[in-house]
C-alpha positions as semicolon CSV with decimal commas, in nm:
position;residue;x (nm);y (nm);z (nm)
1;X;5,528;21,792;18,795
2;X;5,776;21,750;19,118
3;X;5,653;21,911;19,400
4;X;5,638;21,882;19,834
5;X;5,458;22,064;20,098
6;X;5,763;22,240;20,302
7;X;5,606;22,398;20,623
8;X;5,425;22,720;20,429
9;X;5,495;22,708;20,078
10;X;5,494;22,417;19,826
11;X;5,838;22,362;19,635
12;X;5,871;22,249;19,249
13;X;6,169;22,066;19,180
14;X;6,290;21,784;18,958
15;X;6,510;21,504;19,061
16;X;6,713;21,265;18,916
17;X;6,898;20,984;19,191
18;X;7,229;20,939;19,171
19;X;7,372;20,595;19,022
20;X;7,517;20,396;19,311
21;X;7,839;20,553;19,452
22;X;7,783;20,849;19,237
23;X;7,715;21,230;19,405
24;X;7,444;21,439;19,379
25;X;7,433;21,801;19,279
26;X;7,220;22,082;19,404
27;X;7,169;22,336;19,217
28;X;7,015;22,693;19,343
29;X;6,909;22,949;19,106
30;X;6,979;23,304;19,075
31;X;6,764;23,612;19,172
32;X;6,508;23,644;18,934
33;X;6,536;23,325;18,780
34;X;6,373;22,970;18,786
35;X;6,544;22,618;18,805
36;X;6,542;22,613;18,387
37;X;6,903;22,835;18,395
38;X;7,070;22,527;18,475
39;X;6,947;22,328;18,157
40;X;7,205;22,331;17,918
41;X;7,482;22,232;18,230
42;X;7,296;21,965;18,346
43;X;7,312;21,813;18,036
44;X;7,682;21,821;17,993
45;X;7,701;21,688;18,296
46;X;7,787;21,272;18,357
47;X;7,466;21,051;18,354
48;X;7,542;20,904;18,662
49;X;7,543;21,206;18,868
50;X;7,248;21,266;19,068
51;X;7,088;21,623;18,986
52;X;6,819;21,811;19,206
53;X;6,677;22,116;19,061
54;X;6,426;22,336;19,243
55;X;6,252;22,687;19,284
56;X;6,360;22,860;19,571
57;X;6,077;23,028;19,711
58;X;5,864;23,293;19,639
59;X;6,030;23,204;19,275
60;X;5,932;23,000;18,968
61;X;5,637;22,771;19,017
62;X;5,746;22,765;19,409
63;X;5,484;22,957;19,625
64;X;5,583;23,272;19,803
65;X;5,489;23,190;20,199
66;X;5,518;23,476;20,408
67;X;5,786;23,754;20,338
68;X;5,994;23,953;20,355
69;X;6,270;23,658;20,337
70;X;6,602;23,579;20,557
71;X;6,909;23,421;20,344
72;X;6,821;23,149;20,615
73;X;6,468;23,088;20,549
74;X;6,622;23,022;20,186
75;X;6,854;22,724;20,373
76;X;6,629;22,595;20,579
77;X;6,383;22,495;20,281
78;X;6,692;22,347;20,087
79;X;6,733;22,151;20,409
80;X;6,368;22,049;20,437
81;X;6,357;21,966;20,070
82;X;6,691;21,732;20,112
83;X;6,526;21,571;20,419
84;X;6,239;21,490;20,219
85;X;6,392;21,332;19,935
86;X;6,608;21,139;20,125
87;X;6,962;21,321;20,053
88;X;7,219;21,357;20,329
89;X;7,476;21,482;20,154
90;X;7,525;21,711;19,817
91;X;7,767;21,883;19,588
92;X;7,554;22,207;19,581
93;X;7,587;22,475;19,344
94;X;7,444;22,845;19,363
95;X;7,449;23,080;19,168
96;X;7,429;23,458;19,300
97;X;7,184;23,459;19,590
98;X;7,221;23,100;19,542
99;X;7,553;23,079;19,589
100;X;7,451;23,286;19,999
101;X;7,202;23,006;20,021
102;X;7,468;22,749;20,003
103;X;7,688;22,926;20,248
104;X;7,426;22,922;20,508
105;X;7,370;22,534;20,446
106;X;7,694;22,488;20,519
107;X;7,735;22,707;20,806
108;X;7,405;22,556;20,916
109;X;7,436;22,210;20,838
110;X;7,787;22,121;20,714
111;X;7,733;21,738;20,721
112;X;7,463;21,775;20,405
113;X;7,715;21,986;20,201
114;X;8,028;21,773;20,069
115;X;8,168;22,021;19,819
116;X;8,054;22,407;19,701
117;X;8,055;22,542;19,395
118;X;7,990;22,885;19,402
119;X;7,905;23,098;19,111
120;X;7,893;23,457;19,076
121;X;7,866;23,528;19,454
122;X;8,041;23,645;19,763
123;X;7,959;23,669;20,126
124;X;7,800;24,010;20,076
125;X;7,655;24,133;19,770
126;X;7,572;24,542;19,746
127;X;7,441;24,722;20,079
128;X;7,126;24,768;20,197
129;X;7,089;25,096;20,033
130;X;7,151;24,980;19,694
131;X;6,865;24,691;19,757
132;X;6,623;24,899;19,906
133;X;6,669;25,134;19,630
134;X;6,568;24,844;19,360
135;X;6,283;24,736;19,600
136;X;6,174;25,089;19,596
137;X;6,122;25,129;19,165
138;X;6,002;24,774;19,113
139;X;5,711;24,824;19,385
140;X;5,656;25,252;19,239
141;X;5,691;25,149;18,859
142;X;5,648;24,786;18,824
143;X;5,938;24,495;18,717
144;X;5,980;24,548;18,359
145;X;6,100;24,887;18,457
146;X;6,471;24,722;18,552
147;X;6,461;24,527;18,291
148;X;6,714;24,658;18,051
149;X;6,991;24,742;18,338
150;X;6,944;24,413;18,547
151;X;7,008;24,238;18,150
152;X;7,296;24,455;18,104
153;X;7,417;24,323;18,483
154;X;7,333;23,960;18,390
155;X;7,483;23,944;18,045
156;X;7,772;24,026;17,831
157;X;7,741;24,263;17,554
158;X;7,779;24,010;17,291
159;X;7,478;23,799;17,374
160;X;7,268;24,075;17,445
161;X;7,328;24,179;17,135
162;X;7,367;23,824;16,951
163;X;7,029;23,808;16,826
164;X;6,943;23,461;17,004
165;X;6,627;23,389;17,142
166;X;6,799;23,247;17,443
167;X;6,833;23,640;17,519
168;X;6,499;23,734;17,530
169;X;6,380;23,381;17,691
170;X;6,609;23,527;17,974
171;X;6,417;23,879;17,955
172;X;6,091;23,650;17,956
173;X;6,163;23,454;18,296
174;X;6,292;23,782;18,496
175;X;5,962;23,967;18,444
176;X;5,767;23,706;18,476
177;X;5,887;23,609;18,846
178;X;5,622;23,677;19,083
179;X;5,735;24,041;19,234
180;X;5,588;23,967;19,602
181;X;5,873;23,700;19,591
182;X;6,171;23,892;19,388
183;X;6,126;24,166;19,627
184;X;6,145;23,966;19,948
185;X;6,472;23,783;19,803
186;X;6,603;24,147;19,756
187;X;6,552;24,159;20,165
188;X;6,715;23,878;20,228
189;X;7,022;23,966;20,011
190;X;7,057;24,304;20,154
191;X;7,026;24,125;20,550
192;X;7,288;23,869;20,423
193;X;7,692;23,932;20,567
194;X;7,902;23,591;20,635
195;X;8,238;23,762;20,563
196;X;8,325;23,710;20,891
197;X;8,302;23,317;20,871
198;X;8,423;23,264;20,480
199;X;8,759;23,153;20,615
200;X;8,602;22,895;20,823
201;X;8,480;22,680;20,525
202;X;8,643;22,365;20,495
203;X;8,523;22,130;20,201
204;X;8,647;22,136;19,859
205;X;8,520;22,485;19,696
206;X;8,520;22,580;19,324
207;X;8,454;22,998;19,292
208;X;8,375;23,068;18,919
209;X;8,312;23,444;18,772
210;X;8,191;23,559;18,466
211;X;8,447;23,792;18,317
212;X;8,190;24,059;18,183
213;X;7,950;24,027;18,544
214;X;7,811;24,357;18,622
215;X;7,608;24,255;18,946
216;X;7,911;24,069;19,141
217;X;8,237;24,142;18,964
218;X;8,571;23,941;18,897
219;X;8,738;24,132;19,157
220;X;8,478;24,084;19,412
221;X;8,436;23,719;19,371
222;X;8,800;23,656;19,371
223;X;8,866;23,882;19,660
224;X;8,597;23,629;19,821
225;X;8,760;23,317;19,684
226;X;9,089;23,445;19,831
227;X;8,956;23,420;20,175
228;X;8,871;22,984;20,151
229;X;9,161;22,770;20,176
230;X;9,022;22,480;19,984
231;X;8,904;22,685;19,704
232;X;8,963;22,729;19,332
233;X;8,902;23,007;19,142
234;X;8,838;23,058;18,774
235;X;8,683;23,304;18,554
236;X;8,476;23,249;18,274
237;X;8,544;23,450;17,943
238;X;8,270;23,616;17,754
239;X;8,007;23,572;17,999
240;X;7,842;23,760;18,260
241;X;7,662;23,703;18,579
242;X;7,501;23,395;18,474
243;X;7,693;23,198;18,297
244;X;7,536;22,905;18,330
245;X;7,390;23,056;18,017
246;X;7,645;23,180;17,824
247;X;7,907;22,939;17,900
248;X;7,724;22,591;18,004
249;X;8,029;22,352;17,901
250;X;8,250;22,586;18,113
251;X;8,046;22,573;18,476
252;X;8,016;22,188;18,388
253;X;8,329;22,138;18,340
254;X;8,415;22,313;18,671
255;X;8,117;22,112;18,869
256;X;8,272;21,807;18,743
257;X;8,635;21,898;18,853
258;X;8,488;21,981;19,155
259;X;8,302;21,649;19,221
260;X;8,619;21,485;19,106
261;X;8,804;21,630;19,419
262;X;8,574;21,552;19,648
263;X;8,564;21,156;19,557
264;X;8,972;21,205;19,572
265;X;8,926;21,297;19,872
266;X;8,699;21,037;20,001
267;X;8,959;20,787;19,857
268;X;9,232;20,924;20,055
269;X;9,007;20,904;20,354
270;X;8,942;20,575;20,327
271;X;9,309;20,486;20,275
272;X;9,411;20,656;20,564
C-alpha cells in the first residue's frame, strides 16, 4: 500500500513511472469516489505511459485533515504529492471536482501541467445554495439518504438498470466515503468560480461529457469547452457523469489523443 505524509493528512496513491520519453497521467477522482473509478481506463491505456492514481483528501483511504476544504487545498496536495514522487510535469485528468482541481494546478502551477483532460466539469458547478442544501440532508439524515438521486446524476438509465454489479459496486464506494470528508469537498465545490480565467488556459485541453450526465450537463460542459482555445470537445454516448465507468475505451481513447498532441507539440518545438 502507496502512501506519503503531505503536511496534515496522509495520501494513498499508486504509481506506475513512465517508460523513458513517455508522459505521465494524473488522474483525480470524482466527488464521492476513490482512485478505483479509473480502473478499467487505465488499463486500456499504453504500457508505457506513466499513471499516478491517488485519493484526494478527506476521500478513499486518504485521511481527512482539517475541513471544511478550498478547491486549492485540493491543488496544493496534488502539488505536494508530485513533488514527492519526483514528477514535474503531467497529463492530468479530473473528473468532476477533479476536473476544478486540475484547473487550479494549472492556474497555480502551470509548468507541472502539460496537457488537461477534463471530464464532466466546468469552472463552476451548481451555487452555493444547491451545495449547502446537500450538506444540509447528508449531516440531518445521514449519506445513504442521496443515494438513489446522486446514482440517477452519476449514471445513465441503462446501467442503472443493467443488472451489473459494477452498479451497485458504484452505490457501495459513494456511501462508504467518509462523510466528514464528502461534506467538506461539497464546500470547496460550492467556493470554487474560475470562469473568469478559463480563457486564459493555454496547453492542449480535451473536454469530454457524458451524454446522459445529470450533475454537469452536455450543454454546460461544452459551453465551458467553448471558452479554451486549445480545447476539444466530445461527448460520450450512453453514459453519464462518470464515464470512466460506463464508457472506459472511450475516455482512453480521448487521454491518448490527448497525450498524442501534446508530444506533437513538443516535436514541433523542438524543430522550431
Amino acid at each position: 500500500m502507496d502512501c506519503v505524509q503531505l503536511g496534515d493528512i496522509v495520501v494513498h496513491y499508486r504509481l506506475r513511472r513512465a517508460a523513458a520519453g513517455a508522459q505521465t497521467v494524473v488522474f483525480i477522482n470524482s466527488l464521492g469516489t476513490d482512485f478505483r473509478i479509473w480502473d478499467d481506463v487505465v488499463a486500456a491505456l499504453d504500457g508505457d505511459l506513466g499513471i499516478l492514481l491517488y485519493d484526494k483528501r478527506g476521500h478513499g483511504l486518504s485521511s481527512i485533515g482539517s475541513t471544511p476544504y478550498r478547491i486549492a487545498d485540493h491543488a496544493d496536495d496534488l502539488v505536494s504529492l508530485l513533488a514527492a514522487l519526483g514528477i514535474t510535469e503531467a497529463v492530468i485528468c479530473g473528473l468532476s471536482i477533479g476536473g476544478q482541481i486540475a484547473q487550479q494546478v494549472y492556474f497555480d502551477r502551470p509548468e507541472l501541467v502539460a496537457g488537461l483532460v477534463l471530464c464532466d466539469t466546468a469552472a463552476r458547478i451548481g451555487d452555493a445554495d444547491f451545495w449547502n442544501n446537500r450538506i444540509d440532508a447528508i449531516a440531518r439524515n445521514g449519506i445513504e439518504s442521496v443515494t438513489d438521486g446522486i446514482m440517477e446524476r452519476w449514471f445513465s438509465a441503462g446501467f442503472r438498470n443493467s443488472g451489473k454489479p459494477e452498479y451497485q459496486i458504484a452505490r457501495a464506494m459513494f456511501e462508504r466515503q467518509p462523510v466528514a470528508g464528502y461534506l467538506a469537498t461539497c464546500a470547496a465545490i460550492a467556493g470554487f468560480d474560475r470562469r473568469a480565467d478559463t480563457a486564459s488556459i493555454a496547453v492542449p485541453v480535451s473536454v469530454l461529457v457524458g451524454a446522459e450526465d445529470g450533475a454537469t450537463p452536455p450543454d454546460l460542459v461544452a459551453d465551458f469547452a467553448r471558452q479554451i482555445q486549445a480545447s476539444q470537445f466530445e461527448i460520450i454516448e450512453g453514459a453519464g457523469h462518470l464515464p470512466c465507468i460506463e464508457a472506459p475505451a472511450q475516455v482512453a481513447a480521448a487521454i491518448a489523443a490527448l497525450v498524442g498532441r501534446v508530444e506533437q507539440g513538443r516535436m514541433r518545438d523542438v524543430a522550431s
